[in-house]
C-alpha positions in Angstrom: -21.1 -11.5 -42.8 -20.8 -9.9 -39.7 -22.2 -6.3 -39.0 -19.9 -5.6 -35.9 -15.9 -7.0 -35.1 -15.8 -9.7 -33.4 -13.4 -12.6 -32.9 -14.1 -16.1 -31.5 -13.2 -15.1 -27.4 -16.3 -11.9 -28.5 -18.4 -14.5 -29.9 -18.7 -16.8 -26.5 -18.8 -14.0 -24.4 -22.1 -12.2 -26.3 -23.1 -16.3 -25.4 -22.4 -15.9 -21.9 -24.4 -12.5 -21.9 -27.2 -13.7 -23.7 -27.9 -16.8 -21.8 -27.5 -15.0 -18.6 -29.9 -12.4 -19.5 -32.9 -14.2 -21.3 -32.5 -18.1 -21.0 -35.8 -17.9 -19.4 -37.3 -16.4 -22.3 -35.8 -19.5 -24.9 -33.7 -18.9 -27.8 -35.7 -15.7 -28.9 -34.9 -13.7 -26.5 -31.9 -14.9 -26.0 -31.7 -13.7 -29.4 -33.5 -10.1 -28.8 -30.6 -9.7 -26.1 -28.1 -10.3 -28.8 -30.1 -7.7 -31.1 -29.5 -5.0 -27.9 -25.9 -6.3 -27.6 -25.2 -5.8 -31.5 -26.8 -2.5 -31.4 -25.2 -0.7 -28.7 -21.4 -1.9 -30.3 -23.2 -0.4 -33.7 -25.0 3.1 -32.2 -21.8 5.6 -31.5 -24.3 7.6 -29.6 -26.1 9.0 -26.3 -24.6 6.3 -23.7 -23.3 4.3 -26.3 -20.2 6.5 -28.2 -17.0 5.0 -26.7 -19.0 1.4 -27.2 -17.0 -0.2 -30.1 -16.3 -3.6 -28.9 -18.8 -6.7 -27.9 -16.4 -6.8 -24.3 -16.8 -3.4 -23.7 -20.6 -2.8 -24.4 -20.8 -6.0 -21.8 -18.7 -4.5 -19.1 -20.1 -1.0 -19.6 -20.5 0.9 -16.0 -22.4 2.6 -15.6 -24.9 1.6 -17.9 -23.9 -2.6 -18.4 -25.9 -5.5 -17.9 -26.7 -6.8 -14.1 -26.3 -10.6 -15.5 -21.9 -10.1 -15.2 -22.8 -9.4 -11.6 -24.1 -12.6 -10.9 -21.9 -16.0 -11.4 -24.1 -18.1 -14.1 -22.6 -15.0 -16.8 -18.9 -16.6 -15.5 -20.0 -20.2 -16.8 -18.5 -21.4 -20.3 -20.6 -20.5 -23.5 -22.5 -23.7 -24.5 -22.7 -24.8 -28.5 -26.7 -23.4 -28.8 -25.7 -19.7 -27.3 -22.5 -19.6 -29.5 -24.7 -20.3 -32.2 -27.4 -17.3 -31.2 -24.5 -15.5 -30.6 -23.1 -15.9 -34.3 -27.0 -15.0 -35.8 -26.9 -11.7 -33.9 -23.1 -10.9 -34.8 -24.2 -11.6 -38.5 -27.1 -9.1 -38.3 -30.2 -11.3 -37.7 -32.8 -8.8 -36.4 -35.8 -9.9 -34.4 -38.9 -7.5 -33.1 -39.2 -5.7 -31.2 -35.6 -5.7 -30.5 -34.3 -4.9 -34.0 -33.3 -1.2 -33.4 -33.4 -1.7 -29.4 -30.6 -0.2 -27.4 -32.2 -1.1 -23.8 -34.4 -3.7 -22.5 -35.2 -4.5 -18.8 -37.4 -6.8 -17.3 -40.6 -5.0 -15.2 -43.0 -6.1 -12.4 -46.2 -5.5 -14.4 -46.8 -4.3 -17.5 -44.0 -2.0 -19.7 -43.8 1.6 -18.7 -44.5 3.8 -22.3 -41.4 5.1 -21.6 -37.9 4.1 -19.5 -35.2 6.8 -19.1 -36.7 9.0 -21.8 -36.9 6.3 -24.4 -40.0 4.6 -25.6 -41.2 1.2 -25.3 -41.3 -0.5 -28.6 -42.6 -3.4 -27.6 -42.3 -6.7 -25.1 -41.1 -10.3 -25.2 -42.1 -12.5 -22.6 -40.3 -11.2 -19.5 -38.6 -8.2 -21.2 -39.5 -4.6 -22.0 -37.3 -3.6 -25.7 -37.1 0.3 -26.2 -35.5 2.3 -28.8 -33.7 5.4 -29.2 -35.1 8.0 -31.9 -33.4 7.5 -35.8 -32.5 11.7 -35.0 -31.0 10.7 -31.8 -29.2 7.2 -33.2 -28.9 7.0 -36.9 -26.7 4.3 -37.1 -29.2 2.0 -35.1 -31.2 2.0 -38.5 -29.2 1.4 -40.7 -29.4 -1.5 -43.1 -26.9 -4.4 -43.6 
């Protein structure tokens, strides 16, 4: 059952998103991308309150993802992201994304901290960091 709304035209475009940010880094963390995705429609808090739909948390600015600025985001959702997509819509959690609201993807090694939020831990290319449960109760919450 699905934690956040979300229709099929929602479904393909979390796809979209997650392939364009993490293909690189294989189905996990294409997955882990969904997990931030999911989160930030979920967290109704710090950069996240007026977030209540999968289209706007992707089209966020400031504060979005850099992948709908580039044209692979604009290509059609294949069958294996629509599938990641569904897992992460239907609450499938995955470390060290699980409670994530930001990721990004450093030079070197993961700072302990980005933008006042700490580093919870890293997946391949990407850096996953979580608000506090004071700060972002409903991250936390279980399904």
């Amino acid at each position: 059952m699905a934690v956040i709304k979300a229709n099929e035209a929602d479904v393909r475009l979390l796809a979209r998103l997650m392939r364009a940010e993490a293909e690189g880094d294989g189905q996990l963390g294409m997955l882990m991308v969904g997990n931030v995705g999911v989160n930030r429609v979920k967290a109704r808090c710090l950069d996240f309150e007026d977030i209540n739909s999968i289209e706007r948390m992707i089209y966020q600015s400031p504060g979005g993802f850099e992948a709908t600025q580039k044209g692979y985001f604009y290509q059609r959702a294949r069958e294996k992201e629509i599938r990641l997509a569904r897992k992460s819509i239907n609450g499938e959690r995955n470390h060290p994304a699980s409670y994530a609201l930001w990721f990004f993807m450093p030079q070197g090694t993961c700072p302990e901290q980005w933008f006042g939020q700490w580093n919870v831990g890293r997946f391949k290319s990407h850096c996953f960091y979580n608000p506090t449960e004071a700060d972002c109760p409903s991250v936390f919450q279980t399904f």
